[in-house]
Every structure is written in structure tokens, then in C-alpha cells.
N, CA, C and O atoms as a GROMACS GRO file, in nm:
protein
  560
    1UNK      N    1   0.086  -0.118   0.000
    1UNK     CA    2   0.000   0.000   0.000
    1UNK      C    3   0.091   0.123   0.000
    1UNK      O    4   0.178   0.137   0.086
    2UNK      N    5   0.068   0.218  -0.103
    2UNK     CA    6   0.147   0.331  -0.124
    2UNK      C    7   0.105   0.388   0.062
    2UNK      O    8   0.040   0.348   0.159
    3UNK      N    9   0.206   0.522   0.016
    3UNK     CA   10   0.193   0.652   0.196
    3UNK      C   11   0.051   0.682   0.172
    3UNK      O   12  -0.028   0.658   0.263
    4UNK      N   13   0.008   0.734   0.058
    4UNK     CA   14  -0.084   0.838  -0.002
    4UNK      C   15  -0.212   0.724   0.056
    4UNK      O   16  -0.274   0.737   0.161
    5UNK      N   17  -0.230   0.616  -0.041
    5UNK     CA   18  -0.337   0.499  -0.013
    5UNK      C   19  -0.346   0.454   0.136
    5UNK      O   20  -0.460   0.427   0.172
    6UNK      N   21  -0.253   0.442   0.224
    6UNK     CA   22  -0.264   0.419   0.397
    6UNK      C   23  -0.264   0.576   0.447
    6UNK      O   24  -0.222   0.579   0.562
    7UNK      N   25  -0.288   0.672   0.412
    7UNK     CA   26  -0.307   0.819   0.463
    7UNK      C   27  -0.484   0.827   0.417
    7UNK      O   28  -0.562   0.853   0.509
    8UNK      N   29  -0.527   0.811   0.315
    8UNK     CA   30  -0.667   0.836   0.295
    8UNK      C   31  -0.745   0.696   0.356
    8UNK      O   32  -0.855   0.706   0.412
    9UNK      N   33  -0.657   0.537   0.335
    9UNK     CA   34  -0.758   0.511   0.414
    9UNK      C   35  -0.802   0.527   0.569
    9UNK      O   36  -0.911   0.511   0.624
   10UNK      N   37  -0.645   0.575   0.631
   10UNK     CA   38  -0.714   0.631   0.790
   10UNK      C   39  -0.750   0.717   0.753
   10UNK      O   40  -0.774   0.763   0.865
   11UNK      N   41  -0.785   0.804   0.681
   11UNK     CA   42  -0.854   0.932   0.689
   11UNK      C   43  -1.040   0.849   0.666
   11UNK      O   44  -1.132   0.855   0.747
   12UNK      N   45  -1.041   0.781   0.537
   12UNK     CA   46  -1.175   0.746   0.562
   12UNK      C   47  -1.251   0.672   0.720
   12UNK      O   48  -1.363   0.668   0.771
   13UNK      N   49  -1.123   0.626   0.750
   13UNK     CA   50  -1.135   0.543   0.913
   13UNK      C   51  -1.245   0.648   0.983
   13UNK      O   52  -1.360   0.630   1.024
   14UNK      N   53  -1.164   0.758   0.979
   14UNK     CA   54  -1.182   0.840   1.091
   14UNK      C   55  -1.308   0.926   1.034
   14UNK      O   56  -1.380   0.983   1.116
   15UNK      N   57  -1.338   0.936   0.892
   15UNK     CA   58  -1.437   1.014   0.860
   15UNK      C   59  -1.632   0.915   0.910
   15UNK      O   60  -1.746   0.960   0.923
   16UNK      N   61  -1.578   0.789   0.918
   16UNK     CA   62  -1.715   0.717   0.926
   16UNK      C   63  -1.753   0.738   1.095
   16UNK      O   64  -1.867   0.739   1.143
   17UNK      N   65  -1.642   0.750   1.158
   17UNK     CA   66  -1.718   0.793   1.281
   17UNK      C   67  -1.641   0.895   1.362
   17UNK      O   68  -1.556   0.858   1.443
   18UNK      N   69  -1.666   1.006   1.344
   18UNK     CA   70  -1.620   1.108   1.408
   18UNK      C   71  -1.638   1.148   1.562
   18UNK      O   72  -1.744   1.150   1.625
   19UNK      N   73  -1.523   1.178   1.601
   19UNK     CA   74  -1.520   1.153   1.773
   19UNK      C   75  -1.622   1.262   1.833
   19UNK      O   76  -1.650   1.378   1.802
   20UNK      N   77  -1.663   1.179   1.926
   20UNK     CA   78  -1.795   1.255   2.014
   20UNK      C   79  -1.921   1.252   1.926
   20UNK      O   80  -1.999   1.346   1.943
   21UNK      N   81  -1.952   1.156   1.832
   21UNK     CA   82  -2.024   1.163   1.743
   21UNK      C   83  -2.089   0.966   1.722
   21UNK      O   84  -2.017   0.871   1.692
   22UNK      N   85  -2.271   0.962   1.757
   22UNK     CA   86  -2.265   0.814   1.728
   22UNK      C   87  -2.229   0.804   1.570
   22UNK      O   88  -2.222   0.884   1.477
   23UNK      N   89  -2.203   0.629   1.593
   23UNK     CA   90  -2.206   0.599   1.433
   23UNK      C   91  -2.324   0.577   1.363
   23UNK      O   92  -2.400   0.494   1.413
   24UNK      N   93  -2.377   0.659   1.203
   24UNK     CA   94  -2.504   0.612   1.177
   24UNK      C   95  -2.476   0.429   1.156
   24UNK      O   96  -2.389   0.362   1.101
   25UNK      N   97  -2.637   0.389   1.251
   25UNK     CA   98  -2.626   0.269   1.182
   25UNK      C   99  -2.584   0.184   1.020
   25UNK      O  100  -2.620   0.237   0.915
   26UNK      N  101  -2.500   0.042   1.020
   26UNK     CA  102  -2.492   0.036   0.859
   26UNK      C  103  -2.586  -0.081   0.867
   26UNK      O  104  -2.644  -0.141   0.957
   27UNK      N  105  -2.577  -0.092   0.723
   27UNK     CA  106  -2.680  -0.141   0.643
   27UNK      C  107  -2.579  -0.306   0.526
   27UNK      O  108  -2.534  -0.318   0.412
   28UNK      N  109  -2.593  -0.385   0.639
   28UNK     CA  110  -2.496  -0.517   0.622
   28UNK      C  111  -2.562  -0.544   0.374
   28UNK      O  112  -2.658  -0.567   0.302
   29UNK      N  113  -2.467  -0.525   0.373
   29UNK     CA  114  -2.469  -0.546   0.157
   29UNK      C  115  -2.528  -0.403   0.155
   29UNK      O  116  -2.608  -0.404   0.062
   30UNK      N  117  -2.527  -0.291   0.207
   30UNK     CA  118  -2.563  -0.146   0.118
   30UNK      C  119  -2.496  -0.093   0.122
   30UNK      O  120  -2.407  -0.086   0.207
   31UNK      N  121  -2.518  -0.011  -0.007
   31UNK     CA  122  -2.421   0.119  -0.017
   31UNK      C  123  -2.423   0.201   0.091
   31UNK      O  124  -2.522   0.230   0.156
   32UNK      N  125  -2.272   0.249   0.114
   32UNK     CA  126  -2.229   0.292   0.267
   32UNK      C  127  -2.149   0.414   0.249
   32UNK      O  128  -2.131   0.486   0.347
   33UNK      N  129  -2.117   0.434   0.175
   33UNK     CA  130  -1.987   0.552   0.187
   33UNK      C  131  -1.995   0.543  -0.027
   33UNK      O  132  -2.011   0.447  -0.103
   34UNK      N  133  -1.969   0.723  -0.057
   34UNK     CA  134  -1.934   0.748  -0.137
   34UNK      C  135  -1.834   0.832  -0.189
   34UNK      O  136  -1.814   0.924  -0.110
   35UNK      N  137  -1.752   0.840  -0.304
   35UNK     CA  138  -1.654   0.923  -0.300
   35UNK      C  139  -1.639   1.009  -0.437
   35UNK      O  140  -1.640   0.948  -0.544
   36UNK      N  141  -1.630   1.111  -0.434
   36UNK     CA  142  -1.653   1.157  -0.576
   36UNK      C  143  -1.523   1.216  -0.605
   36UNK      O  144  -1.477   1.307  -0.536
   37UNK      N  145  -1.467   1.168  -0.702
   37UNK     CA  146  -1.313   1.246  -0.750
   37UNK      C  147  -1.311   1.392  -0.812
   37UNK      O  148  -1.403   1.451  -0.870
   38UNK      N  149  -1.169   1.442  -0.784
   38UNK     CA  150  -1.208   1.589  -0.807
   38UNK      C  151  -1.046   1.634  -0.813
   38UNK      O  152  -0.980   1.601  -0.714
   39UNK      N  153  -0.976   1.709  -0.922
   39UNK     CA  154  -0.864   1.743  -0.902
   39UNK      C  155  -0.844   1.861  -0.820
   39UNK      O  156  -0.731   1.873  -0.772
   40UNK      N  157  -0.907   1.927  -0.801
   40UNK     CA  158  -0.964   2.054  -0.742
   40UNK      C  159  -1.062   2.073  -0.638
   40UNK      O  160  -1.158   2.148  -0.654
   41UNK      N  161  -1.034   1.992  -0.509
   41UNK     CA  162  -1.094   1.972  -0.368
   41UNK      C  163  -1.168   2.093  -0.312
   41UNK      O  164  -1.275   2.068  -0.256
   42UNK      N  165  -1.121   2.242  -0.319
   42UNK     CA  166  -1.198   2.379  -0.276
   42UNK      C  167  -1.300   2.390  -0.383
   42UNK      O  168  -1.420   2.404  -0.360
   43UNK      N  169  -1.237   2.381  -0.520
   43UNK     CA  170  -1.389   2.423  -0.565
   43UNK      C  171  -1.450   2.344  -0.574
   43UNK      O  172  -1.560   2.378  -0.616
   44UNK      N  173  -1.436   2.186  -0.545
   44UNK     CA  174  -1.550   2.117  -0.535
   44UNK      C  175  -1.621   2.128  -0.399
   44UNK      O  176  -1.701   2.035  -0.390
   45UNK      N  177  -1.622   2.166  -0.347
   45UNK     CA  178  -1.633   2.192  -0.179
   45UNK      C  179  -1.723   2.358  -0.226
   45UNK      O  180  -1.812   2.376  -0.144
   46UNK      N  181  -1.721   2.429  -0.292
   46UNK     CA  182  -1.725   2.522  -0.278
   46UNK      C  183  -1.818   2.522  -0.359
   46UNK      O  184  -1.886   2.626  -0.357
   47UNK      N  185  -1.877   2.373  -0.498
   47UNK     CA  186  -1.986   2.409  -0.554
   47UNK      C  187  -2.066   2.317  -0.502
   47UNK      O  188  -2.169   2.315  -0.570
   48UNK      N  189  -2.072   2.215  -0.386
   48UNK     CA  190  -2.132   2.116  -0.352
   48UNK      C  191  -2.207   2.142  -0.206
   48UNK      O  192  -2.300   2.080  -0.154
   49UNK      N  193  -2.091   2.318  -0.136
   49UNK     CA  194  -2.152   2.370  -0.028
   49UNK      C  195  -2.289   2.487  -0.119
   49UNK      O  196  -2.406   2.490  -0.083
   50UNK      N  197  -2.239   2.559  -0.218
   50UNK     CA  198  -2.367   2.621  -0.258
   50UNK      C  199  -2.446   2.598  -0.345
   50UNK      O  200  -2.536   2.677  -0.376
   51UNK      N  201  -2.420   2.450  -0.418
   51UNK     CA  202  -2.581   2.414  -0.460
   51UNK      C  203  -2.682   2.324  -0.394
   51UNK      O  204  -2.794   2.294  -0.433
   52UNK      N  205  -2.603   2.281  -0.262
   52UNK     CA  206  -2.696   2.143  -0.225
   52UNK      C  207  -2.669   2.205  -0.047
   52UNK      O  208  -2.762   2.169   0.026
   53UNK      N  209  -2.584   2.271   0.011
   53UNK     CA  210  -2.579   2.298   0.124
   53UNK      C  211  -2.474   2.176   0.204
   53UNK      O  212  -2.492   2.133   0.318
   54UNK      N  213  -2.389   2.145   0.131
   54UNK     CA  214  -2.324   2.054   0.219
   54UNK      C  215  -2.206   2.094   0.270
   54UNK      O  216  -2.143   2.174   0.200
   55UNK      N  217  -2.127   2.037   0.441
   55UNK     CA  218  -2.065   2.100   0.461
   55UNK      C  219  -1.970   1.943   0.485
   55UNK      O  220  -1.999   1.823   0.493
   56UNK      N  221  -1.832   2.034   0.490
   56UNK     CA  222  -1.688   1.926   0.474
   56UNK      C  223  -1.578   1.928   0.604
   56UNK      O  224  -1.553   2.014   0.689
   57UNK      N  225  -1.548   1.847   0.590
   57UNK     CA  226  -1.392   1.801   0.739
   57UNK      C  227  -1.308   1.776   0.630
   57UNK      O  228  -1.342   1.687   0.551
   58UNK      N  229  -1.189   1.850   0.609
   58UNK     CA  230  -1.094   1.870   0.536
   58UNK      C  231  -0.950   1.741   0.616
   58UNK      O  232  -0.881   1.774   0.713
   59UNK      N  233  -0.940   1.640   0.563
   59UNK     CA  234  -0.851   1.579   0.594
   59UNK      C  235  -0.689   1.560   0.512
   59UNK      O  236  -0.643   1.452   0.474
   60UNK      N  237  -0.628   1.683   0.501
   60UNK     CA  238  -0.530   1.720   0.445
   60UNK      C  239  -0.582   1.764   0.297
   60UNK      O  240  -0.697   1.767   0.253
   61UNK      N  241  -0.442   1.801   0.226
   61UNK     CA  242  -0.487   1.845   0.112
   61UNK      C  243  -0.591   1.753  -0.076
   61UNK      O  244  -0.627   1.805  -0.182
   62UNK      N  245  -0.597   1.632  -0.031
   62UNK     CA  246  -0.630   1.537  -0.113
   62UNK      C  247  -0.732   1.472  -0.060
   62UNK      O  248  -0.753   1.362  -0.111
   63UNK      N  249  -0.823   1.514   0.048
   63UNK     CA  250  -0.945   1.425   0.085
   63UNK      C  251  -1.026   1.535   0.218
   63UNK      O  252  -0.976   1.589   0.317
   64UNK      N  253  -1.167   1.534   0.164
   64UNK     CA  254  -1.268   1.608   0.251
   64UNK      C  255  -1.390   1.524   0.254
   64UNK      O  256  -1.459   1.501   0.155
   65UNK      N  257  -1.410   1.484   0.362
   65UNK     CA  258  -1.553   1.429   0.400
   65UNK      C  259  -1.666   1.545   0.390
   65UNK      O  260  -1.653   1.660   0.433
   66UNK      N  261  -1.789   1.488   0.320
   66UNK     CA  262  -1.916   1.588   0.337
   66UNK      C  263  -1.982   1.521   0.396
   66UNK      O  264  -1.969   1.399   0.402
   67UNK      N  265  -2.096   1.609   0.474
   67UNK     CA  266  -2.219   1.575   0.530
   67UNK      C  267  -2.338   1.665   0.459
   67UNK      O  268  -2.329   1.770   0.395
   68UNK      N  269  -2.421   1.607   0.484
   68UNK     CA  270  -2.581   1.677   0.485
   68UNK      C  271  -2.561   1.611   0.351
   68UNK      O  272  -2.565   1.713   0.282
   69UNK      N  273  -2.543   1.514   0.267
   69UNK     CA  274  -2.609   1.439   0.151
   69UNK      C  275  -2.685   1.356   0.182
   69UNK      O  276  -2.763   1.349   0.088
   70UNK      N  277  -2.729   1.252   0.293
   70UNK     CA  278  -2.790   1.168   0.306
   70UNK      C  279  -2.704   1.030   0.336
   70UNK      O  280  -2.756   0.952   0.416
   71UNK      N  281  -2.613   1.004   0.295
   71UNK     CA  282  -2.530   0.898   0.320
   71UNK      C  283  -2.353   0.976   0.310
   71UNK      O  284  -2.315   1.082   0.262
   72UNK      N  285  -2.280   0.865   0.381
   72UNK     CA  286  -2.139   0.922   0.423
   72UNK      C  287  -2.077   0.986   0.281
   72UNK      O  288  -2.146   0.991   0.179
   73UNK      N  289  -1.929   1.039   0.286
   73UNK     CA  290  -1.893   1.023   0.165
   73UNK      C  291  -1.804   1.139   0.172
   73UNK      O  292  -1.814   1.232   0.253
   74UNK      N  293  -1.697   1.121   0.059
   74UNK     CA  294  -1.619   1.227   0.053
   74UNK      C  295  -1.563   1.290  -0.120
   74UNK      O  296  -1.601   1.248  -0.230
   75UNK      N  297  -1.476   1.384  -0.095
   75UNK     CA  298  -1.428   1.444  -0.214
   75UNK      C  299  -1.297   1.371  -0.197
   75UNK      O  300  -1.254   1.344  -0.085
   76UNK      N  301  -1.226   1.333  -0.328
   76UNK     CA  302  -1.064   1.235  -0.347
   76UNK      C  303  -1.006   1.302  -0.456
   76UNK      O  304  -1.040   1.303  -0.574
   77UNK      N  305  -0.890   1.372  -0.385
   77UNK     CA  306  -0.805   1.423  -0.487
   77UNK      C  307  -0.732   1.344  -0.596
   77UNK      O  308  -0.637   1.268  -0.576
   78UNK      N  309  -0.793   1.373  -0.723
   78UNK     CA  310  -0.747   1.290  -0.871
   78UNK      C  311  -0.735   1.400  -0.948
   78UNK      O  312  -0.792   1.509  -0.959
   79UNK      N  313  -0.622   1.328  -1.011
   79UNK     CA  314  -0.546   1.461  -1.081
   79UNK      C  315  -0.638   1.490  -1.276
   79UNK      O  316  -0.657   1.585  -1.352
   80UNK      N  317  -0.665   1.341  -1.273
   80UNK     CA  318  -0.769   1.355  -1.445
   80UNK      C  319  -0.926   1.306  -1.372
   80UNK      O  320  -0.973   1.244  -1.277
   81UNK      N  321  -0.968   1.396  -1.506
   81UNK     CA  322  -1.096   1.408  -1.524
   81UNK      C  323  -1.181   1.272  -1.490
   81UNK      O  324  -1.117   1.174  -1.527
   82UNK      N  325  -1.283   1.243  -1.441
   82UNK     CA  326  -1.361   1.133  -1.406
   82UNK      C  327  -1.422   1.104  -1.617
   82UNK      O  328  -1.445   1.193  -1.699
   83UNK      N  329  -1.427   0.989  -1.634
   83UNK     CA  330  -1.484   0.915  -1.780
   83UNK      C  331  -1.656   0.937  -1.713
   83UNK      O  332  -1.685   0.940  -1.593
   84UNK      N  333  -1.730   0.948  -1.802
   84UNK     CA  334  -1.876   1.000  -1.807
   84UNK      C  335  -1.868   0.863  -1.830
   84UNK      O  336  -1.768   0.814  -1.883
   85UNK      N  337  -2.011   0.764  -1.779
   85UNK     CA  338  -2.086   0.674  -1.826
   85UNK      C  339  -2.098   0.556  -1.718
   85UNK      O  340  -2.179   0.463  -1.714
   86UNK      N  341  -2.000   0.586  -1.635
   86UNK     CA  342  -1.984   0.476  -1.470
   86UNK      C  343  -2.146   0.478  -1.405
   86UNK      O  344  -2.248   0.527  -1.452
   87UNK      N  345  -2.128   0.418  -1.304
   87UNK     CA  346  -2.239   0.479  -1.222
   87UNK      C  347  -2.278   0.583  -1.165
   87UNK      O  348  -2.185   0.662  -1.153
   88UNK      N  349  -2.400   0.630  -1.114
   88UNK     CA  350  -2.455   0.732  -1.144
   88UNK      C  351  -2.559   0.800  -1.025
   88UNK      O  352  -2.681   0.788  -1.020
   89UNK      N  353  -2.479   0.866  -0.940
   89UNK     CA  354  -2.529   0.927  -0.844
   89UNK      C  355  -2.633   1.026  -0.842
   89UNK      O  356  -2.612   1.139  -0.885
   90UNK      N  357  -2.778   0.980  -0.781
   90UNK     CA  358  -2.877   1.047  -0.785
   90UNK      C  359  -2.920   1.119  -0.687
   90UNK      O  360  -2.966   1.038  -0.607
   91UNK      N  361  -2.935   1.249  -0.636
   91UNK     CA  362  -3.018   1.336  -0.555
   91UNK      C  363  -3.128   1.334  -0.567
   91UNK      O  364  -3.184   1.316  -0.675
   92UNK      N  365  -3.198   1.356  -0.430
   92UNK     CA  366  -3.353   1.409  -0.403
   92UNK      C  367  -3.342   1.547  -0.387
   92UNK      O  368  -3.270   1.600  -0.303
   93UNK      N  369  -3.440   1.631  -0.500
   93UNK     CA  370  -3.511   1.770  -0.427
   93UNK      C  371  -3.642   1.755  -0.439
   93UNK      O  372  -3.699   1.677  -0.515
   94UNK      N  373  -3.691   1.832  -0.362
   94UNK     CA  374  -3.823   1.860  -0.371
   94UNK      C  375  -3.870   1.922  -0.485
   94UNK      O  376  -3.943   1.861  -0.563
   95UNK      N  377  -3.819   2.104  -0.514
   95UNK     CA  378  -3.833   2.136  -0.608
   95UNK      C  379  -3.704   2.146  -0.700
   95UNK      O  380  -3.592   2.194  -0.684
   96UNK      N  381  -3.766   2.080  -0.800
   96UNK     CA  382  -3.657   2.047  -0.874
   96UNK      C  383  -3.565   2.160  -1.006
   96UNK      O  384  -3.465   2.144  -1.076
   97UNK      N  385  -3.648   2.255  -0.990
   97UNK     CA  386  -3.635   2.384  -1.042
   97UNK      C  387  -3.521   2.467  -0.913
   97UNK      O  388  -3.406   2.509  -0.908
   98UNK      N  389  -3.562   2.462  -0.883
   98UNK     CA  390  -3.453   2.539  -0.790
   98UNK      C  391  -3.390   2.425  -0.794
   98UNK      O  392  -3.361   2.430  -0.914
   99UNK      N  393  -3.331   2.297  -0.748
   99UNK     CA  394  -3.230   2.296  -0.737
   99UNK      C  395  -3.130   2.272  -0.872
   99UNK      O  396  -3.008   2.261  -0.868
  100UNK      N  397  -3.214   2.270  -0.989
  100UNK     CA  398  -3.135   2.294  -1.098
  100UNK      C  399  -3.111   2.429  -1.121
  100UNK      O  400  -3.065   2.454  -1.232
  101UNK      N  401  -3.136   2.551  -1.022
  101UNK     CA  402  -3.089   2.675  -1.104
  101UNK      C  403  -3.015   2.706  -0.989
  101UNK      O  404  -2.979   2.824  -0.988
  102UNK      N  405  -2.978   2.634  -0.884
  102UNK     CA  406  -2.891   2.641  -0.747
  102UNK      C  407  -2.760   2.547  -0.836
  102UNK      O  408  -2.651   2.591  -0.801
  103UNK      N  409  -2.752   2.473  -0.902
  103UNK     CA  410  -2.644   2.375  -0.971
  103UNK      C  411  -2.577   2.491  -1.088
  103UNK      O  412  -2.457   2.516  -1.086
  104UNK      N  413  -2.662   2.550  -1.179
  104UNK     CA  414  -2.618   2.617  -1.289
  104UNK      C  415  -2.522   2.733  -1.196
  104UNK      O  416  -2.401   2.750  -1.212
  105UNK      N  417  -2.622   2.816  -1.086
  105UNK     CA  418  -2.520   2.911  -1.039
  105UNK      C  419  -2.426   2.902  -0.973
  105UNK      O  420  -2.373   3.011  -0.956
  106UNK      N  421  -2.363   2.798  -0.914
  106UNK     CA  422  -2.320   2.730  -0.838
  106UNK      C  423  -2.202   2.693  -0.961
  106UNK      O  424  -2.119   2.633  -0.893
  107UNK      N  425  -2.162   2.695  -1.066
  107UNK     CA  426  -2.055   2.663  -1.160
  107UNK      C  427  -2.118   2.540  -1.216
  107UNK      O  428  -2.065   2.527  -1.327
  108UNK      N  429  -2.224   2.419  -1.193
  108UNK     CA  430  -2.211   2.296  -1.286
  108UNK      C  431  -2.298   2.305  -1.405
  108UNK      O  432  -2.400   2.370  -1.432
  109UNK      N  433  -2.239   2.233  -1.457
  109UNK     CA  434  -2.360   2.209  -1.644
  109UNK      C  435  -2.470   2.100  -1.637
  109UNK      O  436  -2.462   1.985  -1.594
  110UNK      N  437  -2.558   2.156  -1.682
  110UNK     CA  438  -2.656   2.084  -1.737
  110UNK      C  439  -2.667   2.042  -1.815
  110UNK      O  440  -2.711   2.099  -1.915
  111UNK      N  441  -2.628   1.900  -1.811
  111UNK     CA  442  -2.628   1.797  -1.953
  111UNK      C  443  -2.728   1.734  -2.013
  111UNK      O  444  -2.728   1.717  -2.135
  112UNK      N  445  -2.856   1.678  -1.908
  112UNK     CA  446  -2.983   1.663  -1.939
  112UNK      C  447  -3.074   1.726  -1.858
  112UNK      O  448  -3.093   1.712  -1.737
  113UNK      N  449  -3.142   1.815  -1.958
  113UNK     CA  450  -3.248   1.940  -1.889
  113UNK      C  451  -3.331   1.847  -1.814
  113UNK      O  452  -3.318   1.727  -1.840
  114UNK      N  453  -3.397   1.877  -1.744
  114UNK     CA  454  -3.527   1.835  -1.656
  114UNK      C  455  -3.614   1.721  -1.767
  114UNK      O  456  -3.645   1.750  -1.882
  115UNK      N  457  -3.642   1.595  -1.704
  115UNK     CA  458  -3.700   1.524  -1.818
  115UNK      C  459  -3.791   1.424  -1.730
  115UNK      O  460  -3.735   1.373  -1.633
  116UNK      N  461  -3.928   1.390  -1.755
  116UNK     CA  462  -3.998   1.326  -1.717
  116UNK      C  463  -3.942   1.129  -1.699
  116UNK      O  464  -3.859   1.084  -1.778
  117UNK      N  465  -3.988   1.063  -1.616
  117UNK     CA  466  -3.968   0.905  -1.644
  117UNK      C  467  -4.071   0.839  -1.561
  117UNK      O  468  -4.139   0.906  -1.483
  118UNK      N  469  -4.089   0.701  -1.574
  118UNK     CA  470  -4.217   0.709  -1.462
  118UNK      C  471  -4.211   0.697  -1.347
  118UNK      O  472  -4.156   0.598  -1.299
  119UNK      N  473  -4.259   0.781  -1.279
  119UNK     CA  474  -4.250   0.796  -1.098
  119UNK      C  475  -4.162   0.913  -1.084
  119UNK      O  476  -4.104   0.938  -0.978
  120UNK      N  477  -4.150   0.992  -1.204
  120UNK     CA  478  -4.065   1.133  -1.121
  120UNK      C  479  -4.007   1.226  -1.253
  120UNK      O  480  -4.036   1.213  -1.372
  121UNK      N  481  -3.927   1.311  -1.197
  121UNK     CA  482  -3.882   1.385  -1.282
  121UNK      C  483  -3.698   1.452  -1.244
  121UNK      O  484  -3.645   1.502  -1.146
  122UNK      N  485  -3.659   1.420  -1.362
  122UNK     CA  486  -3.490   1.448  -1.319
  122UNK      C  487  -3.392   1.527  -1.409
  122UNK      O  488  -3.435   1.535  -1.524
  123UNK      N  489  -3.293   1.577  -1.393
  123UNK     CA  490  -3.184   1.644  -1.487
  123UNK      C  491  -3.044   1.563  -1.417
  123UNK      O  492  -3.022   1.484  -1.325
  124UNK      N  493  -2.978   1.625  -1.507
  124UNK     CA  494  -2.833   1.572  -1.482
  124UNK      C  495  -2.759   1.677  -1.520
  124UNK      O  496  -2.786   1.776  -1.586
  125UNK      N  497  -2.643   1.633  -1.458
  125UNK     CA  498  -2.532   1.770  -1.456
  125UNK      C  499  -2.394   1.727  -1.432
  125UNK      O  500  -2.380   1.628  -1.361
  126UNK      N  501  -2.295   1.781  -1.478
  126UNK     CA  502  -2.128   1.774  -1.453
  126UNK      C  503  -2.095   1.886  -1.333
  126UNK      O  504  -2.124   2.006  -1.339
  127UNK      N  505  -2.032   1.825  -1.230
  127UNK     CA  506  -1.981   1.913  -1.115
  127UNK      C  507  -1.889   1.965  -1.205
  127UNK      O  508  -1.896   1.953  -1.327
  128UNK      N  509  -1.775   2.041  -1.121
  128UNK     CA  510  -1.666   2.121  -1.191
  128UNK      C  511  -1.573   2.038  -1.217
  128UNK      O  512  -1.479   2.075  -1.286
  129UNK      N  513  -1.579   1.920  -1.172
  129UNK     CA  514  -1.452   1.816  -1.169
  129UNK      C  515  -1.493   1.737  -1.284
  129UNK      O  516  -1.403   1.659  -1.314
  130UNK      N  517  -1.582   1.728  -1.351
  130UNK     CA  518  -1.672   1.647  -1.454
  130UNK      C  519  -1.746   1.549  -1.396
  130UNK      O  520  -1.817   1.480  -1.470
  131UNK      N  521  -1.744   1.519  -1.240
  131UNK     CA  522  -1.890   1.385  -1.244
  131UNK      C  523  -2.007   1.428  -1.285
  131UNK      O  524  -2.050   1.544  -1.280
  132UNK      N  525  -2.065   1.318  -1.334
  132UNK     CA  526  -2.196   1.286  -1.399
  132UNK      C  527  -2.294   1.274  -1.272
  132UNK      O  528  -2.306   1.160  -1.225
  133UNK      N  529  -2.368   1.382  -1.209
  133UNK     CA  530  -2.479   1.333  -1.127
  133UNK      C  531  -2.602   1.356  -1.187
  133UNK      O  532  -2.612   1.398  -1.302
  134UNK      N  533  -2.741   1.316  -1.079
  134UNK     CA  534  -2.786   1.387  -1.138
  134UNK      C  535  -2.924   1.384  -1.021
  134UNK      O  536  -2.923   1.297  -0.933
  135UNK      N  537  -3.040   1.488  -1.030
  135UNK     CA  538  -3.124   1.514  -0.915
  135UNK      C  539  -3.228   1.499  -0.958
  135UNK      O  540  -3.256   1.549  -1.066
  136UNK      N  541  -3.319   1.425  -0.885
  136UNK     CA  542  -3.484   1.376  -0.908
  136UNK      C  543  -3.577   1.433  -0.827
  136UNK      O  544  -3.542   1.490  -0.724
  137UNK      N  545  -3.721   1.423  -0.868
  137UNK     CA  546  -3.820   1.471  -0.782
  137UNK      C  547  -3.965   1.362  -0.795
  137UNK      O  548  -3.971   1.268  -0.874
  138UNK      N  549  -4.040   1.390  -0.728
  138UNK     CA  550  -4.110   1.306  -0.733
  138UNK      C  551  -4.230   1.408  -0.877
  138UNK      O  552  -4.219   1.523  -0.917
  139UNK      N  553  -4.333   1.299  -0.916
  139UNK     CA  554  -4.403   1.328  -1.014
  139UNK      C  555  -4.496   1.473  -0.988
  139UNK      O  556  -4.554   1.516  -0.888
  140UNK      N  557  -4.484   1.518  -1.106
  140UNK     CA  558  -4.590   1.660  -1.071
  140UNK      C  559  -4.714   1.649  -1.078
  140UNK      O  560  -4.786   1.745  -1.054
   0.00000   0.00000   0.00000
């Protein structure tokens, strides 16, 4: 194991349960922790605190845990661009208009405008780092 690879994984150690803090219960075969790559850790931090409200524990310069998404997870300093077409991280808003015009001002693109499917309605977008997310709502 490289320095770098035994430095982030105690850093993830320490991000799943933070001291003076319970652990959220897990969920034995579920998704538990996510990580979104980013060569550029502040401004991803900086478009992920003002389009969605999330806030970060900065664990040196190559790794920041967020909260307020709904499940654990952090930002991982990578130096190239993430490949479009992997899997595919989905948000809940309520209104889904705002939070697609909270994403546009916020620096990310809108790659698929707002589009109906059955049981809801969703867009997709590239953070600044290029992931592919994208945010749903329930049916109008």
C-alpha cells in the first residue's frame, strides 16, 4: 500500500465515525460511503456547499468528507478528469427547479435538462470536476 493509499484510508477510518459523534447505523450489503473524485478539492467543496448545502472536514490536502447528503462520503483528490458513463449518483429535491438553477449558479452544467420518467422527474449535470450526477423529484 502506497503513503498516499494508507493516509486516505485512515482518513476514511476516521471520517465514518467522528469523535464525540454516534455511528449512523450500517446497512450489512448497502451502499455505505461514497466518494466523488475531483482534481480541485476547494472548488469542489465550494460548488457542492452552494448548490446542495453541504458541509466538509478537510482531511489534508487530497481528501474532505461531506455531510448533509444523506449517506457518508467524501471528495478524493485525482489529478484527471472522471470518464462519463460509470455509475450514477442520484439526488432528491423537492423542487426540482430550484435545485437545478442552485447547480447552474453554483458553476455545474446541465447535460440533461429536466425530463420526465415514470414515478418522477430528473436532470443531470457535470460538477466542476466532470462527475456525472444527477437530481430527481417526485411526479408533478
Amino acid at each position: 500500500m502506497t503513503a498516499r493509499r494508507a493516509w486516505l484510508a485512515a482518513a476514511l477510518a476516521f471520517c465514518l465515525v467522528m469523535p464525540g459523534e454516534a455511528a449512523m447505523p450500517r446497512n450489512e450489503n448497502g451502499i455505505d460511503y461514497i466518494e466523488l473524485p475531483a482534481a480541485d478539492i476547494p472548488a469542489a467543496k465550494q460548488f457542492y456547499g452552494r448548490a446542495f448545502g453541504w458541509t466538509f472536514t478537510d482531511y489534508g490536502p487530497d481528501y474532505a468528507s461531506f455531510h448533509g447528503a444523506g449517506i457518508d462520503g467524501g471528495l478524493r483528490g485525482e489529478p484527471e478528469r472522471p470518464p462519463r458513463g460509470g455509475a450514477l449518483v442520484i439526488l432528491y429535491a423537492a423542487d426540482l427547479e430550484a435545485a437545478e438553477a442552485r447547480v447552474t449558479q453554483a458553476g455545474g452544467e446541465i447535460v440533461q435538462p429536466i425530463f420526465a420518467f415514470p414515478g418522477g422527474r430528473r436532470f443531470h449535470f457535470l460538477d466542476p470536476a466532470g462527475n456525472e450526477l444527477a437530481v430527481w423529484s417526485d411526479a408533478e
